[in-house]
C-alpha positions as CSV (number, residue, x, y, z in Angstrom):
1,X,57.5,41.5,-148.0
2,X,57.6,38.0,-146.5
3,X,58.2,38.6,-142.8
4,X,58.0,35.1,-142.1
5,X,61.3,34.8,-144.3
6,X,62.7,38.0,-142.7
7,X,61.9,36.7,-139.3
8,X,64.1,33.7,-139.7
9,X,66.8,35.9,-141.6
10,X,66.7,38.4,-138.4
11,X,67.2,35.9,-135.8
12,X,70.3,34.2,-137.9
13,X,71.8,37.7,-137.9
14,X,71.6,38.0,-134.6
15,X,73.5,34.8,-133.4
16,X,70.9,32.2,-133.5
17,X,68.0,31.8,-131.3
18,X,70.0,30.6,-128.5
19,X,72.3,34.3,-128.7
20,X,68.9,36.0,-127.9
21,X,68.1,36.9,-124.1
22,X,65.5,38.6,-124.8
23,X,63.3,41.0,-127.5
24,X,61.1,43.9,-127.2
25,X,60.5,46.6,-129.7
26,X,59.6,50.8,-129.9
27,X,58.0,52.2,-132.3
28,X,60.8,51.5,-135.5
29,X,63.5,49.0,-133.8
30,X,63.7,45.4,-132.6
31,X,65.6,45.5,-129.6
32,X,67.9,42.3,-128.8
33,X,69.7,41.8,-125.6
34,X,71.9,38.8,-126.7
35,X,74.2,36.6,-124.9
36,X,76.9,37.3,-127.0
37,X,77.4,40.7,-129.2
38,X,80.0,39.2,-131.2
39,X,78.1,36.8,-133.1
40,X,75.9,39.4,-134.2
41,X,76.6,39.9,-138.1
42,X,75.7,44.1,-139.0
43,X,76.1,43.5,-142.1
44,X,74.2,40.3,-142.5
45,X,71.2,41.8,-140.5
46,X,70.9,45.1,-143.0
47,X,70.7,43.4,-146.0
48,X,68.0,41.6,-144.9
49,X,64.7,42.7,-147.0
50,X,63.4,45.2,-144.4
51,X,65.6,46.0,-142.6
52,X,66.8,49.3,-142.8
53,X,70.0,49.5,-140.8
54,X,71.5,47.7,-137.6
55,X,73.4,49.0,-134.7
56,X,75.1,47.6,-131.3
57,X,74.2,50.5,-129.1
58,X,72.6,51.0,-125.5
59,X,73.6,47.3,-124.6
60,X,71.4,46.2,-127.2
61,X,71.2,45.0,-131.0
62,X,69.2,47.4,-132.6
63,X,67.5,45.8,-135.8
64,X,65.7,49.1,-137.5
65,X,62.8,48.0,-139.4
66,X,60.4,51.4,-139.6
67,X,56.7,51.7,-139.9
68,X,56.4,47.4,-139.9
69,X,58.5,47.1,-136.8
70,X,55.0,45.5,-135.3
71,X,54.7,42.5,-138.2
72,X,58.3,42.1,-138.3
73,X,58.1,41.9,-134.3
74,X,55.3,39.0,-134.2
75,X,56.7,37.0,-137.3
76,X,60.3,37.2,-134.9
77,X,58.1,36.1,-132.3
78,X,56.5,33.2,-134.0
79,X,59.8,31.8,-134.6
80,X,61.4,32.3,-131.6
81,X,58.9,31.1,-129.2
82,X,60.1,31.0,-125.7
83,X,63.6,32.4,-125.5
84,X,66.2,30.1,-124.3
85,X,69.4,32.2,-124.4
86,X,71.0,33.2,-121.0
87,X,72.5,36.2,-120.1
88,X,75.3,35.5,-118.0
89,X,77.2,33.9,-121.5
90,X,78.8,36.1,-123.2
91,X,81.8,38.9,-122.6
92,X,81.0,41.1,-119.6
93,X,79.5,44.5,-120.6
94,X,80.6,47.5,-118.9
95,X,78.4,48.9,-116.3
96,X,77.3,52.1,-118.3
97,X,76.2,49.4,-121.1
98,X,74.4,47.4,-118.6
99,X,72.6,50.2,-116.7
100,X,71.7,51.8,-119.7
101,X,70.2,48.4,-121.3
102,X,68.1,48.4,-118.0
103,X,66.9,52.0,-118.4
104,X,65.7,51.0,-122.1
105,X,64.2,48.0,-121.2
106,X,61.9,49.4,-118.0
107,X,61.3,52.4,-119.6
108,X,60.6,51.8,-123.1
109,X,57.5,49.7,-123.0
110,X,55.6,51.8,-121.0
111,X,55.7,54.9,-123.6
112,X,52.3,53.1,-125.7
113,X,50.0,53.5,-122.7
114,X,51.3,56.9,-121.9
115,X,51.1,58.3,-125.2
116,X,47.2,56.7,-125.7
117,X,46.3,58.0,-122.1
118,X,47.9,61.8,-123.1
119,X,46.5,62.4,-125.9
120,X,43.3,61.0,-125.6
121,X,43.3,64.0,-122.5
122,X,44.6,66.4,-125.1
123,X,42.1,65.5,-128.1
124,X,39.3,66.1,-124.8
125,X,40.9,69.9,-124.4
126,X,40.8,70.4,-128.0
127,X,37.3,69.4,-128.0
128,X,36.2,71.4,-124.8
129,X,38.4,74.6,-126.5
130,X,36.2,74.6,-129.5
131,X,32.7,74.0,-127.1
132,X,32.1,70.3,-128.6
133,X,31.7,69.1,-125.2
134,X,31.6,70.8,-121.8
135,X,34.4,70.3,-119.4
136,X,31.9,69.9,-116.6
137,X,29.9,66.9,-118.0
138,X,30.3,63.5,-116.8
139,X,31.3,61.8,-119.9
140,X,34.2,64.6,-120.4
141,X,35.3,63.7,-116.4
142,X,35.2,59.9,-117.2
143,X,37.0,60.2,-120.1
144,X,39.8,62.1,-118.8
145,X,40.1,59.9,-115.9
146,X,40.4,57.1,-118.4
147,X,43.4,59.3,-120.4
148,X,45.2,60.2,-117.0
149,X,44.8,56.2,-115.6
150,X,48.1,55.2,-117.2
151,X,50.2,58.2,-115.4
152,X,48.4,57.5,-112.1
153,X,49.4,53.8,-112.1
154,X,52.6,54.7,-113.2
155,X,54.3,53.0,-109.9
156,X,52.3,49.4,-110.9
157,X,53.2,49.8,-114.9
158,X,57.0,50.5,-113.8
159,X,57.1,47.3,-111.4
160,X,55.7,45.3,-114.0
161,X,58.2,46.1,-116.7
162,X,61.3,46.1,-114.0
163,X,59.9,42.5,-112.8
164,X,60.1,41.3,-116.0
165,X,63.5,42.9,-116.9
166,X,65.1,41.1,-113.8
167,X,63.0,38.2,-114.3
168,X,61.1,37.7,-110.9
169,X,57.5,37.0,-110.5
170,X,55.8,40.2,-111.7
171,X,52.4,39.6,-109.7
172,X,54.3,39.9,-106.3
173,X,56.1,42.9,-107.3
174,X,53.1,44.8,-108.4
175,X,51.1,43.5,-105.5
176,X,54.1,44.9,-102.9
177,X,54.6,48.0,-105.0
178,X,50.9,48.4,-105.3
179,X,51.0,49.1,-101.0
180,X,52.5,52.4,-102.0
181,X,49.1,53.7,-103.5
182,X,46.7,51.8,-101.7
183,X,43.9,54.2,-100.7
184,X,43.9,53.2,-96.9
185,X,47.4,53.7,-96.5
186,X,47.4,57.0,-98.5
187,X,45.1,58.4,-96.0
188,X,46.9,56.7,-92.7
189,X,50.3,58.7,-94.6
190,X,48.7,62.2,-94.8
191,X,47.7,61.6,-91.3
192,X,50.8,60.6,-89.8
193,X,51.6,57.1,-89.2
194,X,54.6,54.9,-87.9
195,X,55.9,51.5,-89.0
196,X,57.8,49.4,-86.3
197,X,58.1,53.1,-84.1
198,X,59.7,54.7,-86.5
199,X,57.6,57.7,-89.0
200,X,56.4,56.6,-92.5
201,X,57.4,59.8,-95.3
202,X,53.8,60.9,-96.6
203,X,54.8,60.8,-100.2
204,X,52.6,60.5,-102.8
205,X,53.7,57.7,-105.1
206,X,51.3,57.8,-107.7
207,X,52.9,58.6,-110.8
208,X,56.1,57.8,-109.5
209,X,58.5,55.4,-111.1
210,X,62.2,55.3,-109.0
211,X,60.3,53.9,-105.6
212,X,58.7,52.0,-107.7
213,X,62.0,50.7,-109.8
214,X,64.0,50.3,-106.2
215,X,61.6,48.5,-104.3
216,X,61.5,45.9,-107.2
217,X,65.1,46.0,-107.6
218,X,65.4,45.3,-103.5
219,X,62.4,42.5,-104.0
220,X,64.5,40.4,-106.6
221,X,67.1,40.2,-104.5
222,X,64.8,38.9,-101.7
223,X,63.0,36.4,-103.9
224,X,66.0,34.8,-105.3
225,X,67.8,34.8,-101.5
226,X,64.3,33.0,-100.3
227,X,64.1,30.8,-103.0
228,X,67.7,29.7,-102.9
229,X,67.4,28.6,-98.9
230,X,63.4,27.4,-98.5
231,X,62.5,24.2,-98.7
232,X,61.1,23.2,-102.3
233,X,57.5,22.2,-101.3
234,X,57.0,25.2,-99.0
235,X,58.4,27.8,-101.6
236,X,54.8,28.7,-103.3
237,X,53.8,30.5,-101.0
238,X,57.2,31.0,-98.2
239,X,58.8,32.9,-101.4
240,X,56.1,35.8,-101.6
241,X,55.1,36.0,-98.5
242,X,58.7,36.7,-96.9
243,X,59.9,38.5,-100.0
244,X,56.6,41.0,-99.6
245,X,57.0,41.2,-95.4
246,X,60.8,42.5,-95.8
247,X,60.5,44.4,-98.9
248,X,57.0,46.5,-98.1
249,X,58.4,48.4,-95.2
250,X,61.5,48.7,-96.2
251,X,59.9,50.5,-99.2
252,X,57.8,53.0,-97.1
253,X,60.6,53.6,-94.3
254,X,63.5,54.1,-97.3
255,X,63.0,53.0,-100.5
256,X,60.5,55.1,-101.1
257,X,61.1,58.5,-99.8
258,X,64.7,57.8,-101.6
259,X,63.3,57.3,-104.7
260,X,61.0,60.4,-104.6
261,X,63.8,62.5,-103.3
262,X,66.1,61.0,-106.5
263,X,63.0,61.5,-109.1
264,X,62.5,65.0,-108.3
265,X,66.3,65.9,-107.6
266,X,66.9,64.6,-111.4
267,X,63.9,66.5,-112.7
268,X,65.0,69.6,-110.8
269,X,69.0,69.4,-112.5
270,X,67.1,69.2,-115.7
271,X,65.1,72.4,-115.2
272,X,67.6,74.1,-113.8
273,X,69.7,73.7,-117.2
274,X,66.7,74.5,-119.0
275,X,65.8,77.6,-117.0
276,X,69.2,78.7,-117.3
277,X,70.5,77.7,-121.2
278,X,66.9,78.6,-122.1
279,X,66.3,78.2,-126.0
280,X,69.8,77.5,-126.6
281,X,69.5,73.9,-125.0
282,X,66.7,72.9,-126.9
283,X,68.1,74.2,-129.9
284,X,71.3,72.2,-129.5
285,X,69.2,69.4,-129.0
286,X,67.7,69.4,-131.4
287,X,70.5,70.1,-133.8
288,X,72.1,66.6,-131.7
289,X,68.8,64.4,-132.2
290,X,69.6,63.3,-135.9
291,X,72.8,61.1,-134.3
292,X,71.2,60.5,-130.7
293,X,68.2,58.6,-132.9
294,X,70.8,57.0,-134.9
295,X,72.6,55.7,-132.2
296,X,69.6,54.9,-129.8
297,X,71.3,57.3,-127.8
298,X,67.7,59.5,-127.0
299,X,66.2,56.7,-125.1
300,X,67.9,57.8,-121.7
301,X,65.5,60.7,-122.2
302,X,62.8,59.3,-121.4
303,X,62.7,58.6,-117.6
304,X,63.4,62.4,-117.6
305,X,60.5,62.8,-119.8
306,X,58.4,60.4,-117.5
307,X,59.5,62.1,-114.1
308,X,58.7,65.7,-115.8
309,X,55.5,64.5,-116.3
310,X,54.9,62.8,-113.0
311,X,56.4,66.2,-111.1
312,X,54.9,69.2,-113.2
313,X,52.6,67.6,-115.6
314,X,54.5,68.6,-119.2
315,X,57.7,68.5,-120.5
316,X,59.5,72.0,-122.3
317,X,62.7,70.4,-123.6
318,X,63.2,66.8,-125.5
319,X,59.5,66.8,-127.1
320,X,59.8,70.8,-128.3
321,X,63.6,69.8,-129.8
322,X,62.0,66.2,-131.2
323,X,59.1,67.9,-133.0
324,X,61.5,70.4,-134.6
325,X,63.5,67.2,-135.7
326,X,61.0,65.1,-136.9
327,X,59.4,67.7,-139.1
328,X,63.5,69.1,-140.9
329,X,63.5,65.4,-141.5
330,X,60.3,65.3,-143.2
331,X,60.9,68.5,-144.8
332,X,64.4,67.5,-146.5
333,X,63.1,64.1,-147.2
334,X,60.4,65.8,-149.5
335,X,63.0,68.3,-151.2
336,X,65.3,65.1,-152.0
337,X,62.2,63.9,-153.6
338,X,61.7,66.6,-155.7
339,X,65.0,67.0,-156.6
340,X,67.0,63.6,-157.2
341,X,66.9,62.1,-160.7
342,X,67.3,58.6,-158.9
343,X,63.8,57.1,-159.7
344,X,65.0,54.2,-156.3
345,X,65.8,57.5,-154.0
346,X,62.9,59.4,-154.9
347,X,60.6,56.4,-153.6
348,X,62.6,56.3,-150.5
349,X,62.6,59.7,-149.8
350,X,59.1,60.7,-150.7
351,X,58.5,57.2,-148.2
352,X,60.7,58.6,-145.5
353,X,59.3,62.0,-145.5
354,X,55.5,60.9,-145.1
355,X,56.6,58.7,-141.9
356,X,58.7,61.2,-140.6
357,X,55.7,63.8,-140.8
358,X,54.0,61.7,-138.5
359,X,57.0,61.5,-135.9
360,X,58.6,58.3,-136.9
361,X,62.1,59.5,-138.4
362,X,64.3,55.7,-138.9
363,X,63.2,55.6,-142.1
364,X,64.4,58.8,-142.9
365,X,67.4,58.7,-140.8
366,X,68.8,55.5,-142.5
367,X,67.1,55.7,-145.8
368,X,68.2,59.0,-147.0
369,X,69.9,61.5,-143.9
370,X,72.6,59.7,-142.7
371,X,73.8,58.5,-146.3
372,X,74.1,61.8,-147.1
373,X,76.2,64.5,-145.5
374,X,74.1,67.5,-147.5
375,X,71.0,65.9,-146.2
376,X,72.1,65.7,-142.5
377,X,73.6,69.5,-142.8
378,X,69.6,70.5,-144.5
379,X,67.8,68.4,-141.2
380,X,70.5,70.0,-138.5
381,X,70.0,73.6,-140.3
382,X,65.7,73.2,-139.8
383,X,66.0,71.2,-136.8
384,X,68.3,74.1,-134.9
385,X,66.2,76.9,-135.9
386,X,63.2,75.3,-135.2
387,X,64.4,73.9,-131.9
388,X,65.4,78.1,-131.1
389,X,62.2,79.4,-131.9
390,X,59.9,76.5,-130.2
391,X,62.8,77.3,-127.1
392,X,62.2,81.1,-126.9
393,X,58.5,80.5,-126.8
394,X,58.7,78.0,-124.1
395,X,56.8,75.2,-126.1
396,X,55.5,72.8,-123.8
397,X,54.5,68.8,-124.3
398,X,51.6,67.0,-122.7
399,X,52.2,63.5,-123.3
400,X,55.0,61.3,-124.3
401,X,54.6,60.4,-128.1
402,X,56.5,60.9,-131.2
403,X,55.5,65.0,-132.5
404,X,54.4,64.5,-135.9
405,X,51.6,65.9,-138.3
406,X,48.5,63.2,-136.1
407,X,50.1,63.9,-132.5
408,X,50.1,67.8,-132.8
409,X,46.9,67.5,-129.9
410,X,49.8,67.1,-127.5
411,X,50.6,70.4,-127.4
412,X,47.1,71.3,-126.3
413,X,47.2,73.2,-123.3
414,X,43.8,74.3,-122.2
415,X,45.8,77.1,-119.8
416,X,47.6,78.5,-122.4
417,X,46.0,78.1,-126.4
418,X,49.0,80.1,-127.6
419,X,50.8,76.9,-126.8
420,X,49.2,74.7,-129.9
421,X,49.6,78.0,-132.1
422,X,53.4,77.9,-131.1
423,X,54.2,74.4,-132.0
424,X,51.8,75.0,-135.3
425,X,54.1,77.6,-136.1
426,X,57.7,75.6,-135.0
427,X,56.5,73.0,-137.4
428,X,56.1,74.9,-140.3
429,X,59.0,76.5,-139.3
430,X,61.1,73.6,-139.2
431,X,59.6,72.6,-142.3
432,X,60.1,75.4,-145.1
433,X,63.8,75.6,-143.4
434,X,64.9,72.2,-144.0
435,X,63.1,72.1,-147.2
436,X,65.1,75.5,-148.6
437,X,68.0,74.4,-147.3
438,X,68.0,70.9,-149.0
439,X,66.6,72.6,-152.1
440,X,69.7,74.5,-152.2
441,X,72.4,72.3,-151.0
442,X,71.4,68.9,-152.4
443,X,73.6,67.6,-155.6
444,X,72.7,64.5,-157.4
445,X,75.4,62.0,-156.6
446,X,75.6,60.6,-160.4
447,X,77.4,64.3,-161.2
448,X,79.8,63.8,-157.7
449,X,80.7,60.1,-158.7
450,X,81.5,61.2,-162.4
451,X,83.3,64.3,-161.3
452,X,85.8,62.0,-159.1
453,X,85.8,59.3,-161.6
454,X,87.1,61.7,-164.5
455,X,89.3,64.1,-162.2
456,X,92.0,62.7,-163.6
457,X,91.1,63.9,-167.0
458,X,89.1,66.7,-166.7
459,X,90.7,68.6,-164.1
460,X,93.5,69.1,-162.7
461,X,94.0,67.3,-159.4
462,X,96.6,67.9,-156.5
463,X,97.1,65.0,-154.6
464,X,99.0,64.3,-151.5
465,X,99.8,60.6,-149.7
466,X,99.1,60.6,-145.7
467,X,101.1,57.8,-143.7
468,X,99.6,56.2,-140.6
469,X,99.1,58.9,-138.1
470,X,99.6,56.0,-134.9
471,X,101.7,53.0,-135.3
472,X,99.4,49.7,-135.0
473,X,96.9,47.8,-137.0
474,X,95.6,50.0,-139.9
475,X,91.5,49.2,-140.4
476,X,88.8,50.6,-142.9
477,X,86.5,52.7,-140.9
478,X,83.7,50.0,-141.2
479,X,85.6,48.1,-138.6
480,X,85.1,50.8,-136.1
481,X,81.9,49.8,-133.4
482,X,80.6,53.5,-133.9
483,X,78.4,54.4,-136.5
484,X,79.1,57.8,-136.8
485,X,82.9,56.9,-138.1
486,X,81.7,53.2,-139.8
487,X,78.7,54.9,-141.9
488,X,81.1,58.0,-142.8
489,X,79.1,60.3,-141.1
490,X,82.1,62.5,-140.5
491,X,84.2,61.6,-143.8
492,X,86.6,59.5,-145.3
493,X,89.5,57.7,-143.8
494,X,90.9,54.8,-141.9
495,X,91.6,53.3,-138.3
496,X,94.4,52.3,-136.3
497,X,94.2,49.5,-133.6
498,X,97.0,51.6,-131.6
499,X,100.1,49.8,-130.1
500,X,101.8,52.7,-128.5
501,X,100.3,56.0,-127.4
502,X,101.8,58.3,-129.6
503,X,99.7,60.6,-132.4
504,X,101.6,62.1,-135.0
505,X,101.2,64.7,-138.1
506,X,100.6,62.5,-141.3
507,X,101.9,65.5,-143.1
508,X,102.4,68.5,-143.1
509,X,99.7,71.2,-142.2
510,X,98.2,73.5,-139.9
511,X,96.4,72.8,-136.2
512,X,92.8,74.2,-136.6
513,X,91.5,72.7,-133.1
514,X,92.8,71.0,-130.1
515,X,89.5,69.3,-127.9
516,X,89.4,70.5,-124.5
517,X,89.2,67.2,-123.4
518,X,92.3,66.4,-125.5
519,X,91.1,63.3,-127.1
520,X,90.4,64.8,-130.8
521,X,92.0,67.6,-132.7
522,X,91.6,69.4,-136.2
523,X,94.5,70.3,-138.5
524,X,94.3,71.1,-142.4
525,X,96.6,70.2,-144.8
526,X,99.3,72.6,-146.9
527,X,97.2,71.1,-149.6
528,X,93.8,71.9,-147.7
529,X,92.2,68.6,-146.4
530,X,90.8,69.3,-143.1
531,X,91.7,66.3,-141.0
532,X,90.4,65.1,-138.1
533,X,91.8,62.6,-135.5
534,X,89.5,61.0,-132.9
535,X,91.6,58.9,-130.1
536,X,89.6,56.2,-128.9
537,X,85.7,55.4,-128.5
538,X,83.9,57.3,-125.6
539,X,87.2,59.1,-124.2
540,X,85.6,62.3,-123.5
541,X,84.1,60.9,-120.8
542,X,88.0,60.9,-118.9
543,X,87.7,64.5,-119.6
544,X,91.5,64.7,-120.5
545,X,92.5,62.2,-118.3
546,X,95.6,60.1,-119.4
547,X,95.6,62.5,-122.4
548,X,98.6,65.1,-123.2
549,X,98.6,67.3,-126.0
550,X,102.2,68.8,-127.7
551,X,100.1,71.4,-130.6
552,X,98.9,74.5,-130.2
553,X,95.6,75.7,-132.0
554,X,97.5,77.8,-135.0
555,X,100.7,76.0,-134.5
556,X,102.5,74.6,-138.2
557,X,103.9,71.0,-137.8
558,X,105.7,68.7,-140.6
559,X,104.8,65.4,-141.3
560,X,105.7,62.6,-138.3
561,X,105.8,65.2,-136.2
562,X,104.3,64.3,-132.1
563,X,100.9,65.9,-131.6
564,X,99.4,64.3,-128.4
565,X,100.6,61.7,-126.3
566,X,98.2,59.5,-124.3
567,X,98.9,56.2,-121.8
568,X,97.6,53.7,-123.9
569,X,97.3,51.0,-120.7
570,X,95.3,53.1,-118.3
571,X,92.9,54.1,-121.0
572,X,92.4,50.1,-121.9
573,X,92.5,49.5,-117.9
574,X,89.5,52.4,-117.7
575,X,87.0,49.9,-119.9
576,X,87.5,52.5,-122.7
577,X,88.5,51.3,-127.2
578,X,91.6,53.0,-128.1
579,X,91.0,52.9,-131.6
580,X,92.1,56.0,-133.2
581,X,90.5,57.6,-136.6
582,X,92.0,59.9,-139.1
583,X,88.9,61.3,-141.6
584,X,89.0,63.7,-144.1
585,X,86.2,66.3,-143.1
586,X,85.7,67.9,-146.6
587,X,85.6,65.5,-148.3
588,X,83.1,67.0,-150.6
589,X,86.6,68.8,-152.3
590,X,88.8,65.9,-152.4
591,X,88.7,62.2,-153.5
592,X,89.4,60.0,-150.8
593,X,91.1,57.0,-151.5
594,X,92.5,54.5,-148.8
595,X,95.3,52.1,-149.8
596,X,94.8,48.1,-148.3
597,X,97.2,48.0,-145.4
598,X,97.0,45.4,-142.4
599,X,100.1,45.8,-141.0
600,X,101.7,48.1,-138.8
601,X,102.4,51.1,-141.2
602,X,103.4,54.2,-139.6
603,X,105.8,55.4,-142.0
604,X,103.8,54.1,-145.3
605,X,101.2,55.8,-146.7
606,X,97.6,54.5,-146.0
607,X,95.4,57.1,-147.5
608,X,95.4,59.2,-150.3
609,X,93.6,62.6,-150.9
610,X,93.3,64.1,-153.9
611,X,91.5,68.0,-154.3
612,X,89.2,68.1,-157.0
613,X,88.7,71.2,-159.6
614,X,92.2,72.6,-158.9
């Protein structure tokens, strides 16, 4: 591969290197925050050699490259030199895009030095466990105060990253948030002190990372006031030193207990929901982690992940669910392999399942899973039975790093052995499950294409034409900014650009399932089609509001019939796309064939389904 040509390919896709604010990577994605999202060609960026898929989520461009993200990352590097692009251009983002962009951005770089520091510790247990070195020796003491040094200085790592995020001078920040764990004041804390007459919270902030976050956050805002309003040839040093005077004890009298009290209030919802939903939350999980990776979508879990660690020291949910996902993808990657009679998708898969072995599941995810609905139903089948049985043991993780095959020493838990034998066992578990069930359910597409190119001829098909179930602009499901509906996760259909808020029956058919929420329902067809039509992107989140439903699960309705009204205005007005989807959700029995409409079409058919074998 020439990265150096793929670099230069990348950065066109993206806009142009003055679209790019800024870059960083994880461990399988470039991650852009550009000025502008809109000049940002998808489809120009995955056919780029590789690159093996691109999304817009999480306020970011995601560019998924895989195991070479790093060469890839450098070559991108090389050509973009400093980065010029600025992000106040551009359309405004919504707030949950922006907050969730910082999130990524302060969190995700830190997950390296965690993950080297944890299981360097674990791979110390595992030697202590089997009497290869003593716990009580020096060198085993040392060592694990070298593995625990990146937790400890989790406050100085977090100011660093959040500096840089909000672009202020990172040395001032640390230095101020590096009063929060200075030994002296530790000691003057536990003793009792006062700041200006008023008590100073003994907290300990080491491995802490919201004080840390706010007191930045508050510091930026005093560094760009000072710089703004001092004099030019006195800013050098009037800038820090005021900047550092305010912000310090405003850090230790508020800040700072508030972002303790937030860090362990968010840990403790967490636990609570695990206590209480016990194996079933990590088994839903990690049913839900084959689309939360493929949206970027599981990167808000790490400053849980983070906080768990810096509260209690492991973590019982995400990296118990992940490790049952990871494997079910390696597992149904390797069954693909063996099974296909495509000599292309056997390479990939075989590929894919090796990398996702060792915890890094893109390449699986985009190579094979998500192309493939019997795929994804094989990884969700292994990943949720996994997830339940690594749940009802209460698996527990010791550091933040992918699970995979080389990482299984995280699991070591020199309290508990059982706890290593537990995720030995979840992994084969998830393993032989996904690999049966993609055994059994996998079909070479060559026999499904020549089925529905013949169908006509070798069986006899019962076909049906739907018209537009929303007046307004009919669009191919690629045009839709989710890639669960643009990659046909779901099925086969089309899109409306809505201009009144009115859903009706395409045909006739059956109500199967009205959303509590109200913003999706289910019917199936006379003919049998199950249907599903999703109003608007991220509407669940109004939890019904501005939503009003006319069906009744069970209730017949004939075609142009009114099955859910909604205020089309107030959901625009609420930041929320009301474009509207109608897929065919077994599709696997029926060809799917979408006429070319552009204009508003209500009462013409746009789609046509056909059931196969009848």
């Amino acid at each position: 591969m020439d990265f150096d040509a793929s670099a230069k390919a990348i950065i066109a896709g993206v806009g142009g290197k003055q679209n790019i604010v800024s870059l960083i990577h994880c461990s399988t994605r470039l991650r852009f925050s550009l000025s502008d999202f809109d000049q940002a060609d998808l489809d120009e960026l995955k056919a780029i050699d590789g690159v093996l898929g691109a999304v817009i989520a999480g306020g970011q461009c995601q560019v998924i490259i895989g195991n070479d993200v790093v060469d890839m990352f450098d070559a991108v590097q090389n050509e973009l030199g400093e980065v010029t692009g600025q992000a106040t251009k551009g359309p405004k983002q919504s707030w949950g895009k922006v907050v969730l962009d910082f999130i990524i951005s302060v969190f995700q770089p830190l997950v390296p030095a965690i993950a080297g520091g944890g299981i360097l510790k674990a791979l110390l247990m595992l030697l202590a466990m089997f009497g290869w070195i003593s716990d009580s020796s020096q060198t085993y003491q040392i060592l694990t105060l070298v593995g625990g040094a990146p937790l400890y200085f989790l406050p100085i790592l977090v100011a660093i990253t959040t500096a840089q995020k909000l672009k202020v001078n990172p040395l001032v920040a640390v230095s101020t948030v590096g009063v929060l764990i200075l030994p002296d004041l530790v000691t003057m804390m536990t003793k009792g002190t006062q700041l200006f007459g008023m008590n100073v919270m003994n907290v300990t902030y080491s491995s802490q990372v919201f004080p840390a976050i706010l007191s930045v956050l508050f510091y930026a805002v005093m560094e760009r006031f000072f710089t703004k309003y001092s004099p030019k040839p006195i800013r050098i040093f009037f800038v820090p030193m005021m900047a550092m005077l305010i912000t310090a004890p405003i850090t230790l009298l508020f800040l700072g207990p508030l972002g303790y009290v937030v860090g362990e209030g968010f840990v403790s919802v967490i636990l609570f929901l695990n206590t209480h939903l016990g194996w079933v939350a990590t088994a839903l999980l990690a049913g839900a982690l084959p689309f939360m990776v493929a949206t970027g979508m599981h990167k808000p879990m790490i400053p849980y992940v983070v906080s768990t660690f810096s509260t209690v020291g492991k973590e019982t949910l995400y990296l118990p669910a992940s490790l049952a996902h990871n494997i079910s993808e390696s597992g149904t990657c390797f069954a693909i392999a063996i099974r296909t009679k495509d000599t292309k998708m056997r390479g990939v898969a075989l590929s894919a399942a090796i990398s996702a072995l060792f915890g890094i599941t893109e390449p699986a995810l985009y190579g094979v899973t998500l192309q493939h609905k019997r795929a994804l139903t094989s990884v969700v089948i292994g990943s949720v039975i996994g997830g339940a049985y690594v749940g009802i043991v209460g698996l527990a993780g010791f550091t933040i790093v992918g699970p995979g095959l080389a990482s299984l020493p995280m699991f070591v838990d020199k309290s508990n052995p059982a706890n290593l034998i537990h995720a030995l066992i979840g992994f084969g578990l998830s393993f032989v499950v996904s690999f049966v069930a993609s055994l059994l359910l996998w079909k070479n597409e060559t026999n499904n294409e020549a089925v529905k190119a013949d169908a006509t001829t070798t069986t006899s098909v019962a076909a049906e034409d739907l018209t537009a179930p929303i007046a307004g602009q009919v669009l191919p499901l690629s045009a839709v900014p989710d890639d669960v509906f643009s990659q046909g996760l779901i099925g086969q259909g089309i899109a409306v650009d809505p201009s009144e808020g009115r859903l009706v029956a395409p045909t006739d058919g059956t109500i199967e399932m009205v959303y509590e929420t109200k913003h999706a329902l289910g019917m199936k067809t006379d003919n049998g089609a199950e249907i599903l039509f999703h109003i608007g992107l991220d509407t669940v989140q109004l939890n019904g509001q501005y939503f009003e439903s006319d069906v009744q699960v069970g209730q017949h309705v004939t075609a142009g019939e009114v099955l859910e009204t909604f205020d089309l205005d107030k959901i625009k007005a609420a930041g929320y796309n009301p474009i509207t989807m109608m897929v065919v959700t077994n599709q696997d029995n029926y060809a799917v064939a979408v006429d070319e409409v552009t204009d508003d079409q209500e009462t013409q058919s746009v789609m046509n389904i056909a059931k196969l074998g009848v």
